[in-house]
C-alpha positions as CSV (number, residue, x, y, z in Angstrom):
1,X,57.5,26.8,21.6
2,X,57.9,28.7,24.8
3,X,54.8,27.1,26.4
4,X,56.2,23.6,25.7
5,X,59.2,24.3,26.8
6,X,58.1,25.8,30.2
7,X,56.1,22.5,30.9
8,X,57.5,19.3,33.2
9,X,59.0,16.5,31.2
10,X,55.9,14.3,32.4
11,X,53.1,17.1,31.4
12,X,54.5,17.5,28.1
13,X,54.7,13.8,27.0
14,X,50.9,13.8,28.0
15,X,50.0,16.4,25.9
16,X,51.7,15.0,22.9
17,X,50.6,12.0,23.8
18,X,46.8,13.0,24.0
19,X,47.6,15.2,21.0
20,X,48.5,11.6,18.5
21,X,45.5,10.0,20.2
22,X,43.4,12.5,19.1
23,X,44.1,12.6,15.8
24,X,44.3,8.6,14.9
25,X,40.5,8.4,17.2
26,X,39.7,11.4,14.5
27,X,41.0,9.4,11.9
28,X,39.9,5.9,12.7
29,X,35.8,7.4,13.0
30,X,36.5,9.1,9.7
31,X,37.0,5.3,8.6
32,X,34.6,3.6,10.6
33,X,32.3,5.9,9.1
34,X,33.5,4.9,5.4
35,X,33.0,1.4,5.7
36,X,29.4,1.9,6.9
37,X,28.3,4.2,4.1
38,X,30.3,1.8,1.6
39,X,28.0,-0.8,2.8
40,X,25.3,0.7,3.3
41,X,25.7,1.6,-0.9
42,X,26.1,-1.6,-1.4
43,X,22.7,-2.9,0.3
44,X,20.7,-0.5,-0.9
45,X,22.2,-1.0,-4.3
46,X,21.1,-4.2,-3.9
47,X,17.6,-3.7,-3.0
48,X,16.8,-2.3,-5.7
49,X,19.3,-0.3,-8.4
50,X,16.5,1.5,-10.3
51,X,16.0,4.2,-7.8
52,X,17.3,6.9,-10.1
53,X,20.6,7.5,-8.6
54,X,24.1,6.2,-10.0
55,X,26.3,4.0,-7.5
56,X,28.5,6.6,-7.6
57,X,25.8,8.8,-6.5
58,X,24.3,6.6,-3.6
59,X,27.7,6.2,-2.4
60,X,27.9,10.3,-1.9
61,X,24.6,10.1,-0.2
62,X,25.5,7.8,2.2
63,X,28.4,9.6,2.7
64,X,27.1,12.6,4.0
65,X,24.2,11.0,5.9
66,X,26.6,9.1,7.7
67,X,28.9,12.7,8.6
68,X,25.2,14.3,10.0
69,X,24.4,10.8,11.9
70,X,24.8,12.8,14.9
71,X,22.5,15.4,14.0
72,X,19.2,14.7,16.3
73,X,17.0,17.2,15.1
74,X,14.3,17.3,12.0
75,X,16.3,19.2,9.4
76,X,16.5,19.2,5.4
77,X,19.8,19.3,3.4
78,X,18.9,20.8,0.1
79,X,20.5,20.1,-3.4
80,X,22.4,23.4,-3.2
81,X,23.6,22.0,0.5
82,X,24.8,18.8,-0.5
83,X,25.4,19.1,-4.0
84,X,23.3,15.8,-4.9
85,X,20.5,15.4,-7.2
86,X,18.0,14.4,-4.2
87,X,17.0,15.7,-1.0
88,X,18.3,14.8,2.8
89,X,15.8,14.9,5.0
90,X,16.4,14.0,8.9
91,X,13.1,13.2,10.4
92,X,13.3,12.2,14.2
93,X,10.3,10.1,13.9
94,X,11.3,7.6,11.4
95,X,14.6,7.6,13.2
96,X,16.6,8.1,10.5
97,X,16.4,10.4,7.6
98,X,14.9,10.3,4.3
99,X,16.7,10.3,0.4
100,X,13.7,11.5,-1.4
101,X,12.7,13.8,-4.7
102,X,15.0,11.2,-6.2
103,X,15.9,12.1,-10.3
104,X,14.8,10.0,-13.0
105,X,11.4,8.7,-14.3
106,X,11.6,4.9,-12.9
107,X,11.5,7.2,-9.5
108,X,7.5,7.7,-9.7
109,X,5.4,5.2,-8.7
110,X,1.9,6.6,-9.5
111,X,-0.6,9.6,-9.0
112,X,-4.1,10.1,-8.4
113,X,-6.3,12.7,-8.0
114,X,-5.1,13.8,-4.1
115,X,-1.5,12.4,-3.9
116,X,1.8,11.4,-5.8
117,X,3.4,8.3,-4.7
118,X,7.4,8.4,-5.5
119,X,10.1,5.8,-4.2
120,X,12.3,7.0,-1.2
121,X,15.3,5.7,0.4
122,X,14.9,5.2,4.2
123,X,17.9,5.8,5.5
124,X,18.5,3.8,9.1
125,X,20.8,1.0,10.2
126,X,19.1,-1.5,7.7
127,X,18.0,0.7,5.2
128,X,15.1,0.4,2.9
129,X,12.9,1.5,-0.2
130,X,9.6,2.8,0.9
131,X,7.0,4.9,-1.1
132,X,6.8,8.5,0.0
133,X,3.1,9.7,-1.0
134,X,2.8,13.6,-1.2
135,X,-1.0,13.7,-0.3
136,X,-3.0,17.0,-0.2
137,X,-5.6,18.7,2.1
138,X,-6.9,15.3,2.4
139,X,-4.1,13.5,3.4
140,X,-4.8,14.1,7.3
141,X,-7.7,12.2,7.2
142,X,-6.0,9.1,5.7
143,X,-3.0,9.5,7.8
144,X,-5.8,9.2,10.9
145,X,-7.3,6.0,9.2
146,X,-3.7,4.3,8.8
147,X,-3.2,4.9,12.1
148,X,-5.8,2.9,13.1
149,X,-5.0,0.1,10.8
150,X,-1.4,-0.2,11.7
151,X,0.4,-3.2,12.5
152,X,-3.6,-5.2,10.7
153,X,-2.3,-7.9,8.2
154,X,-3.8,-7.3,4.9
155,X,-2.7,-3.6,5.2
156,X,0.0,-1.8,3.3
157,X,2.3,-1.0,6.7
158,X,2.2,2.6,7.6
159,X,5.7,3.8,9.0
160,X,4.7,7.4,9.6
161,X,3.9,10.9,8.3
162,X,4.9,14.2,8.6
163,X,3.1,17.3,7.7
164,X,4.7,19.6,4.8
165,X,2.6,22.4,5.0
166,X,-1.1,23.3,6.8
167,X,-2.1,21.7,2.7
168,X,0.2,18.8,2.3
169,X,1.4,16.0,4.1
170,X,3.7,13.1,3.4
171,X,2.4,9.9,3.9
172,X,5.5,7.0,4.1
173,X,4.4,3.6,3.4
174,X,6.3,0.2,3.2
175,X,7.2,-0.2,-0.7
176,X,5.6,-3.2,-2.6
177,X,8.7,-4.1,-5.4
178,X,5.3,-5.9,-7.6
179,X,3.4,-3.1,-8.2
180,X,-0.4,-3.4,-8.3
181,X,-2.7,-6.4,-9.3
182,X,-4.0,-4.2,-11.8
183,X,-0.7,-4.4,-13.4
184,X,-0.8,-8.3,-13.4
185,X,-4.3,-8.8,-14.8
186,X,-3.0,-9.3,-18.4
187,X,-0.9,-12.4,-17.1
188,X,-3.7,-13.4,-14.2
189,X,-4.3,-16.7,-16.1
190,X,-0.7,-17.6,-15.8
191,X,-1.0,-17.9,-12.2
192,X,-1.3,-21.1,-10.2
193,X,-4.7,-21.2,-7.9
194,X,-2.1,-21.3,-5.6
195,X,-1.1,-17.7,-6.0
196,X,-4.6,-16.9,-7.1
197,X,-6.2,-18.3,-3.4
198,X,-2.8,-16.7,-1.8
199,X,-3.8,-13.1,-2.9
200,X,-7.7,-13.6,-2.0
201,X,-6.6,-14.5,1.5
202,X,-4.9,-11.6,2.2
203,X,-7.1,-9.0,0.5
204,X,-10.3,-10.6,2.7
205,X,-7.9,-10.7,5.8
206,X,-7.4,-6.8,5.3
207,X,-11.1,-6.5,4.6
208,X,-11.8,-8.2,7.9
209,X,-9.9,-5.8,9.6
210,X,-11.1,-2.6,8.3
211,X,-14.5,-4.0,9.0
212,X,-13.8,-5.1,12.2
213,X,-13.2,-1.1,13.0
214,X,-16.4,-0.4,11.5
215,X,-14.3,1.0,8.2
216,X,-15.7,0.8,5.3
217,X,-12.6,1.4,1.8
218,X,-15.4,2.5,-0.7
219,X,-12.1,2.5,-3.7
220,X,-11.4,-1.6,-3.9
221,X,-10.3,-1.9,-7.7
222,X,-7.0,-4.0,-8.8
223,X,-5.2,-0.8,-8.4
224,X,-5.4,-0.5,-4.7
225,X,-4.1,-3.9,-4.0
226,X,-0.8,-4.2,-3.6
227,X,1.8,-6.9,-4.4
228,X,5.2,-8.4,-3.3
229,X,7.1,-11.3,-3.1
230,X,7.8,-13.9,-0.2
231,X,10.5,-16.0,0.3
232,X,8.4,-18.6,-0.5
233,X,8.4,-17.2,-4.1
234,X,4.6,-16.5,-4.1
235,X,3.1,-12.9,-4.6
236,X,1.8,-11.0,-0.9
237,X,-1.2,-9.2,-1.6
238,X,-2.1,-5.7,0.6
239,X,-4.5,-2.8,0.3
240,X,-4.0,0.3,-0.2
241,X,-5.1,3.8,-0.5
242,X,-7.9,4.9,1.9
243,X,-8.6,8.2,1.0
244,X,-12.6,7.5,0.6
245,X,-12.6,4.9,3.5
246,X,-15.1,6.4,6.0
247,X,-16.9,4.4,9.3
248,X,-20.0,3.6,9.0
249,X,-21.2,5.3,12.0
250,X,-19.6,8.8,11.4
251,X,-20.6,9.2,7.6
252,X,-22.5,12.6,7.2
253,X,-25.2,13.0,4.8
254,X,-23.3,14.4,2.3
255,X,-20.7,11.8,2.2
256,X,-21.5,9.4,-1.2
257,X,-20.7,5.7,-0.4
258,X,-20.0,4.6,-3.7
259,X,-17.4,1.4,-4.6
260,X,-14.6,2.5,-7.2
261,X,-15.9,3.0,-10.5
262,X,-17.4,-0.4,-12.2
263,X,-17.4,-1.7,-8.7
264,X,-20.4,0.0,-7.8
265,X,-23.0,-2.9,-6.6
266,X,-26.5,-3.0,-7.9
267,X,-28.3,-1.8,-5.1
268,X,-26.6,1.8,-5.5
269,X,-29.0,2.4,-8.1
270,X,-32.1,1.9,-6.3
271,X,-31.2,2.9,-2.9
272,X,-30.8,5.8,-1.0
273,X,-27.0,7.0,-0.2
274,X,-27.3,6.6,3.8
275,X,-28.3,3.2,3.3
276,X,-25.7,2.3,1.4
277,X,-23.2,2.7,4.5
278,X,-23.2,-0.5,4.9
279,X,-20.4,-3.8,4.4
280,X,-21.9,-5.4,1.1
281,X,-20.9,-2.8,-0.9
282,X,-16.7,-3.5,-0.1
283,X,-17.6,-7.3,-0.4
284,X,-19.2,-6.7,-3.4
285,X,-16.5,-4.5,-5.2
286,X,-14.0,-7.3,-3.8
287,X,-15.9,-10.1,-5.7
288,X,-15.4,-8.2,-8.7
289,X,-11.7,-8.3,-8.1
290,X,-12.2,-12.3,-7.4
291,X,-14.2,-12.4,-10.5
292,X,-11.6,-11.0,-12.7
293,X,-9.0,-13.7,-10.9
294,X,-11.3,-16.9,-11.6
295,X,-12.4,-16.3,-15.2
296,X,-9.7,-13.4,-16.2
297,X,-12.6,-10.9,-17.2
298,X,-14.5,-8.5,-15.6
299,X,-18.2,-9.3,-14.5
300,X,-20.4,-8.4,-17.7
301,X,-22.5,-6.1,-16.3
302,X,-19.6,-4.0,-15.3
303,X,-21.6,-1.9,-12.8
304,X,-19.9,1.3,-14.4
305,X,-22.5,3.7,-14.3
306,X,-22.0,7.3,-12.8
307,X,-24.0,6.9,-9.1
308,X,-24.3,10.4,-9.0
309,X,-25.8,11.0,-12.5
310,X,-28.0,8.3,-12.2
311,X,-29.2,9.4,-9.1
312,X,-30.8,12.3,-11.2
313,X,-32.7,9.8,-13.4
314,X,-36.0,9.3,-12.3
315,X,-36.9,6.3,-10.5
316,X,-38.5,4.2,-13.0
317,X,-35.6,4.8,-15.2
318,X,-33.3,3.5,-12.6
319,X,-35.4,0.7,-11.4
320,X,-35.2,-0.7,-15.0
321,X,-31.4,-0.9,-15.2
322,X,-31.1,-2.5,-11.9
323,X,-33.6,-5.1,-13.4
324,X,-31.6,-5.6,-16.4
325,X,-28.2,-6.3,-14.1
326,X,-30.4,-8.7,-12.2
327,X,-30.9,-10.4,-15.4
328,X,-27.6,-10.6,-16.4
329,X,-26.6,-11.7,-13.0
330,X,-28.9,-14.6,-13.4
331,X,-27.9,-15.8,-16.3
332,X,-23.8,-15.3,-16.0
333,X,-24.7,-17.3,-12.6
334,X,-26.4,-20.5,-14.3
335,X,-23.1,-20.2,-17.4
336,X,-20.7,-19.8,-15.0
337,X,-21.4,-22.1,-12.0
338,X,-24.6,-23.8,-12.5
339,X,-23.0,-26.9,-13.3
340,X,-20.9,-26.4,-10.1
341,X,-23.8,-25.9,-7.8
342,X,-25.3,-29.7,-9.1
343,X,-22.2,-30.9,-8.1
344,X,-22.4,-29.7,-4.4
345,X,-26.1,-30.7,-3.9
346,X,-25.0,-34.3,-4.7
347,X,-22.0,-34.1,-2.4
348,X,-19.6,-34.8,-4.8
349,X,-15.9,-33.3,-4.3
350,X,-15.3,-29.5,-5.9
351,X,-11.6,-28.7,-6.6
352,X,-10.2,-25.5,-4.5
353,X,-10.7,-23.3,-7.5
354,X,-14.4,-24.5,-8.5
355,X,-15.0,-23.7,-4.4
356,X,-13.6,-20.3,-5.2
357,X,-16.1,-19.6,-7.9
358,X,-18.7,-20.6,-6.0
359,X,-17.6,-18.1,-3.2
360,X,-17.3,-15.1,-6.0
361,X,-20.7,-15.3,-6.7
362,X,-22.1,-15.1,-3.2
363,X,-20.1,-11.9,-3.2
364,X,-21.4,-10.2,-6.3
365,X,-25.1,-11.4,-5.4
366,X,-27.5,-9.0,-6.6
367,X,-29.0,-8.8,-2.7
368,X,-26.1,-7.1,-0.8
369,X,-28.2,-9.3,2.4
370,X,-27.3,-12.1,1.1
371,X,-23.0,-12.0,0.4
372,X,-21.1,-13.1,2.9
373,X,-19.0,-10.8,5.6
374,X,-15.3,-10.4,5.4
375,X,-14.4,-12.9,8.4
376,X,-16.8,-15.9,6.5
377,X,-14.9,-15.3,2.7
378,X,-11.9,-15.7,4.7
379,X,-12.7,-18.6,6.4
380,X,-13.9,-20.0,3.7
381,X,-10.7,-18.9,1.5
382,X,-8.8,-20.7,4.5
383,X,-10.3,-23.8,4.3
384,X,-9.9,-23.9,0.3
385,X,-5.9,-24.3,1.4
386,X,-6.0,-27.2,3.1
C-alpha cells in the first residue's frame, strides 16, 4: 500500500482506472472468443455431424483453436497437449489450422496402394470438411500435377500440401459429401439423363483440361470420379487421383501407359508402350465409364487383361485376342445402336440419351484414331442439354 499511497490523487485514479479496464477488455475477448468457437461448433456440426467427434468434443476443439488464433507460426498440438482425441495442426499456408487424425471409423474415406484419404476439419473463419490424403514417396509428384490443374473445372480443387517427412506428404483436397460414382453404380439406372448428361459434362470438361496440358490420367475408373451435390439438387462430378497421370512428352521408356484395370483399350495389346502415350487411351477408359451410365453394365469385353503379362505372350497370341475384342465390339455396336444409327442417316430426331449412346461408342471404337478428343465429347455433351 505504500506505493499507492505515495502517488497524486489524479495518478492513482488512472491506474485504478486502467487497472478495471484491463481486466473487463481481458474479460470481454475471453467472450468474444466463446461466442466464435460456439458458432463455429455449431457450423461445422452442421456440415456434416459424422466426423467422429462428439459436440461436446468439437466444441473443445474450437475452443482451443480459437485461444492459439494468434499463434502465426506452423505448429502441432498433440493429444497429450490438448487433451482431445484428434490432432491441432496450425499450418500458415492454409491460413488456418487443421483438426485431423480424427477417431472413429466413419473418419476414413478410402486407401489405395500409395495414400490414405481421411476427413479433416479446416479450421478458418468459414470452416470446412476437406479430405486430408497421407500420400507416400509418390505423393510429390501428384502434388506437382495438382498444381498445375488448380483452379481447372472438372478437377477435384487442390487447397494445398505440406510435406510430413522426406517419404510422406499430405495432400488436402476439397471434400466431395457423395463419395464416388463407383459407389452409385448399383442405383445408376435410377438417375434422370439429366443427372446422367450432368456428370458426363463435367468428367469430359476435366478431361479437356488435363489434355489441354498435355496430361494424360492413365487411372479413369468410377472410383476416381468424384461426386457432390449443387444447390440445384443435381450430383457435381470431379476427378480425382493422379498418381499415374504423366505428359505425354516427358514419359520415359519405362513408364507403362496403361488405363485402370478393365479400362485398358484394345490397342494396348498389339502396340508398343511408347506409342500408347497418346489421348485415346483416357477417352477410351472414359467411354467405359459412359458405357456403364447408358446401359448400367460394363462393356462386354471388359478389356481386363494384365498389359504387362500379355505383353510376354507372343505376338500371334496377342493379335488373336485383340481380334476377338474387335468382334465383340462389332457386334455389341449393331445390338446396341444399330437401330440408332438408321435413325440419324434418315434425319429423323434422336432423344438426348440415344445421342449419348451414340457418342459412347465413338469413344470405345476399336481404332483409338478414330474416338473423338476431350474438347469434341464435350461439345457434343453440351449440345445434348439444350
Amino acid at each position: 500500500m505504500t506505493f499507492f499511497t505515495t502517488l497524486p490523487v489524479g495518478t492513482y485514479r488512472r491506474v485504478i482506472f486502467l487497472t478495471i479496464f484491463f481486466f473487463s477488455f481481458s474479460s470481454l475477448s475471453l467472450m468474444a472468443q466463446g461466442e466464435v468457437a460456439e458458432e463455429r461448433a455449431e457450423f461445422i456440426w452442421n456440415l456434416d455431424s459424422t466426423i467422429g467427434l462428439t459436440h461436446k468434443e468439437l466444441l473443445s476443439v474450437c475452443q482451443f483453436i480459437e485461444k492459439h488464433s494468434s499463434d502465426g507460426s506452423n505448429r502441432v498440438f498433440s493429444q497429450s497437449e490438448t487433451k482431445l482425441p484428434c490432432v491441432i495442426e496450425r499450418i500458415s499456408s492454409l491460413n488456418g489450422f487443421l483438426v485431423r487424425d480424427l477417431p472413429g471409423g466413419r473418419s476414413k474415406i478410402g486407401s489405395g496402394c500409395h495414400k490414405i484419404v481421411q476427413k479433416a476439419i479446416l479450421y478458418t473463419q468459414k470452416p470446412k470438411i476437406i479430405a486430408d490424403c497421407l500420400s507416400d514417396a509418390s505423393g510429390a509428384r501428384e502434388i506437382s500435377i495438382l498444381k498445375k490443374l488448380k483452379d481447372c473445372r472438372g478437377i477435384v480443387p487442390f487447397l494445398g500440401s505440406v510435406a510430413r517427412s522426406k517419404n510422406q506428404y499430405s495432400i488436402f483436397l476439397e471434400y466431395f459429401s457423395e463419395g464416388s460414382l463407383l459407389s452409385k453404380l448399383k442405383w445408376i439406372h435410377e438417375f434422370s439423363v439429366e443427372q446422367k448428361l450432368k456428370i458426363a459434362r463435367d468428367c469430359a470438361r476435366g478431361l479437356k483440361s488435363m489434355h489441354a496440358l498435355h496430361l494424360i490420367h492413365r487411372d479413369l475408373h468410377a472410383g476416381n470420379i468424384l461426386l457432390r451435390r449443387t444447390p440445384s439438387g443435381l450430383l457435381e462430378a470431379a476427378l480425382v487421383d493422379f498418381g499415374k497421370t504423366m505428359n505425354i512428352h516427358q514419359a520415359g521408356d519405362g513408364d507403362v501407359p496403361q488405363a485402370a484395370k478393365s479400362r485398358n483399350p484394345p490397342e494396348a495389346l498389339i502396340t508398343p508402350f511408347s506409342k500408347l502415350r497418346r489421348y485415346p487411351i483416357d477417352i477410351y477408359a472414359m467411354g467405359c465409364n459412359y458405357y456403364y451410365m447408358a446401359w448400367n453394365q460394363s462393356v462386354p469385353w471388359r478389356g481386363n487383361y494384365n498389359v504387362y503379362a500379355l505383353h510376354t505372350y507372343a505376338y500371334s497370341r496377342r493379335v488373336q485376342i485383340y481380334k476377338r475384342i474387335l468382334d465383340q465390339y462389332r457386334r455389341e455396336k449393331l445390338k446396341k445402336i444399330g437401330s440408332l444409327l438408321e435413325k440419324e442417316q434418315k434425319g429423323m430426331t434422336l432423344s438426348p440419351l440415344e445421342k449419348f449412346q451414340i457418342l459412347i461408342f465413338e469413344m470405345i471404337d476399336s481404332d483409338p484414331a478414330r474416338r473423338p478428343n476431350a474438347s469434341t465429347v464435350l461439345k457434343r455433351l453440351q449440345k445434348m442439354a439444350t
